[in-house]
C-alpha positions in Angstrom: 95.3 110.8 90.1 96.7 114.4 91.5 98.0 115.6 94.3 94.9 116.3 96.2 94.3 112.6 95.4 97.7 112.0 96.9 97.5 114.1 99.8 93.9 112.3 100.9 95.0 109.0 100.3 98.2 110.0 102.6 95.5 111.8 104.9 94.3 108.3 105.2 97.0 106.3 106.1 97.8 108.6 108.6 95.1 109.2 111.0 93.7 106.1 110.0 89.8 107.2 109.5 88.1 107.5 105.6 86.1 110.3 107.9 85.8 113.1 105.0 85.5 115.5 108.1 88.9 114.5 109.3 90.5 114.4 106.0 89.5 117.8 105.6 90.8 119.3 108.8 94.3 117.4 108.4 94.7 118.1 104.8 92.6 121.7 104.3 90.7 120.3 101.4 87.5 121.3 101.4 85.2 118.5 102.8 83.2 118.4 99.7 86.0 118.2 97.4 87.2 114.8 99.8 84.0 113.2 99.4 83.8 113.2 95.8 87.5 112.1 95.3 87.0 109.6 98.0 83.8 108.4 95.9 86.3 108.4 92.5 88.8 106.5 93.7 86.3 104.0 95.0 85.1 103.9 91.5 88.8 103.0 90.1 89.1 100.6 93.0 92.4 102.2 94.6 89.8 102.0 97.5 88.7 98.8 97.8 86.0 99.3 100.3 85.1 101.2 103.7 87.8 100.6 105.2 90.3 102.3 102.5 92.6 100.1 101.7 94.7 100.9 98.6 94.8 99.1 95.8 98.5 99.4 95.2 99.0 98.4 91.6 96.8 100.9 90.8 98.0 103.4 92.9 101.5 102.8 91.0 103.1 101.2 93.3 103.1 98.3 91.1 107.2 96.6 92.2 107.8 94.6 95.1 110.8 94.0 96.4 112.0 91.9 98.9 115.9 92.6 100.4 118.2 90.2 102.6 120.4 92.7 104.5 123.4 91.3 106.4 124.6 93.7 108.8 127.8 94.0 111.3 127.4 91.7 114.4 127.1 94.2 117.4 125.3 94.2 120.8 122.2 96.1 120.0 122.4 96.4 116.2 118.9 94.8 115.5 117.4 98.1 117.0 119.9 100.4 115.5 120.5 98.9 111.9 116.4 98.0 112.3 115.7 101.5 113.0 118.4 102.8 109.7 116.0 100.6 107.5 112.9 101.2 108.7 113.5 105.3 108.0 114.5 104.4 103.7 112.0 105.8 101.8 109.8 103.4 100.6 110.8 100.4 102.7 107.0 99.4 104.1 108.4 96.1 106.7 111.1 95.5 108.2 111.7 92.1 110.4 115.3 91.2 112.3 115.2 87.2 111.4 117.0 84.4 112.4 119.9 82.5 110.2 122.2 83.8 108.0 120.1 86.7 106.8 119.9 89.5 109.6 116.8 91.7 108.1 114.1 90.9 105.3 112.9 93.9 104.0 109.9 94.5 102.0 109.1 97.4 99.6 106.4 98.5 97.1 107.9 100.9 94.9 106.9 102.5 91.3 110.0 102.3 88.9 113.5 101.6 88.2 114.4 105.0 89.8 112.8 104.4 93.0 114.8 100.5 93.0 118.1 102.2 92.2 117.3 105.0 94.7 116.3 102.5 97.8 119.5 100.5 96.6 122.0 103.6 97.1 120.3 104.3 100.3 120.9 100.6 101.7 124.3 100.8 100.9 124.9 104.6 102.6 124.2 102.7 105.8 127.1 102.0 107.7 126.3 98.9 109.7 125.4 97.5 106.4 128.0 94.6 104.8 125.9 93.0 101.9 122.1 93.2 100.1 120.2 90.6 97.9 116.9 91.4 96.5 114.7 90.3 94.6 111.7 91.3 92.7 107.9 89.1 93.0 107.0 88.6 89.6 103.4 87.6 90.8 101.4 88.4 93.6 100.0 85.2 94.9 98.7 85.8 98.4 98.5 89.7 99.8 96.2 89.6 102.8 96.0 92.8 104.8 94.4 91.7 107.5 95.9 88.3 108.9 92.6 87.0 110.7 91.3 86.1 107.4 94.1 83.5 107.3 92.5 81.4 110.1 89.5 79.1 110.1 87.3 80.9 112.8 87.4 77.4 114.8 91.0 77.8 115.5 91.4 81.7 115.8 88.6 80.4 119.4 91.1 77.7 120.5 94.4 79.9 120.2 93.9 83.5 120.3 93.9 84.6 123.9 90.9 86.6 125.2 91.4 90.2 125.4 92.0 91.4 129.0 89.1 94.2 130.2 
């Protein structure tokens, strides 16, 4: 994988289409040169079907880690300290819990460097008192797309019908 690779794959993510038309226009790479890397990387399953999702571990980004952050108590510091993590480089979710822990935050990162590198950058934020993280040694359950988790039965009794 290359930068062009990079760049369409980032294409992607950002306007949110696998449209080779539209990958050309935001990333002037000529359309023909999108399709056939779009068809290669379909090939080495980093996209795992239409709808492009990325395969991750493949892509590289092979480390997850998961980081408690406790933060100083003040009114409005979910959004503000929320905001701070959200804006590290490689942090990919961020949720303001409830308990001891203030924030779990979630990252996929490629190597050591990039762990040590999203480290130093959660401790350069002010608010910030303490980390913890931890690294998943096995990927058990990843699902993307959180209907699958439902029986279809009980997505029809709960989910509330969409207002026209």
């Amino acid at each position: 994988m290359d930068k062009k690779d990079i760049r369409i794959l980032n294409a992607i993510a950002k306007i949110g289409t696998g449209s080779a038309e539209k990958i050309s226009e935001e990333t002037n790479i000529p359309k023909s040169t999108v399709h056939y890397r779009l068809d290669n990387l379909q090939e080495k399953d980093v996209i795992s079907n239409d709808l492009f999702d990325l395969n991750l571990e493949k892509l590289g980004l092979n480390i997850i880690v998961i980081t408690e952050v406790w933060a100083d108590y003040n009114k409005g510091y979910h959004n503000k300290v929320g905001e701070k993590l959200s804006e590290v480089n490689g942090v990919n979710q961020v949720y303001f819990t409830m308990g001891e822990t203030d924030f779990v935050v979630i990252s996929r990162l490629a190597n050591r460097n990039m762990v040590e590198h999203i480290v130093e950058q959660f401790e350069s934020i002010e608010e910030i008192n303490r980390t913890s993280s931890k690294f998943a040694i096995k990927t058990i359950k990843d699902e993307n797309r959180p209907l699958n988790d439902f029986d279809i039965e009980l997505l029809f009794d709960n989910l509330k019908p969409l207002q026209e």
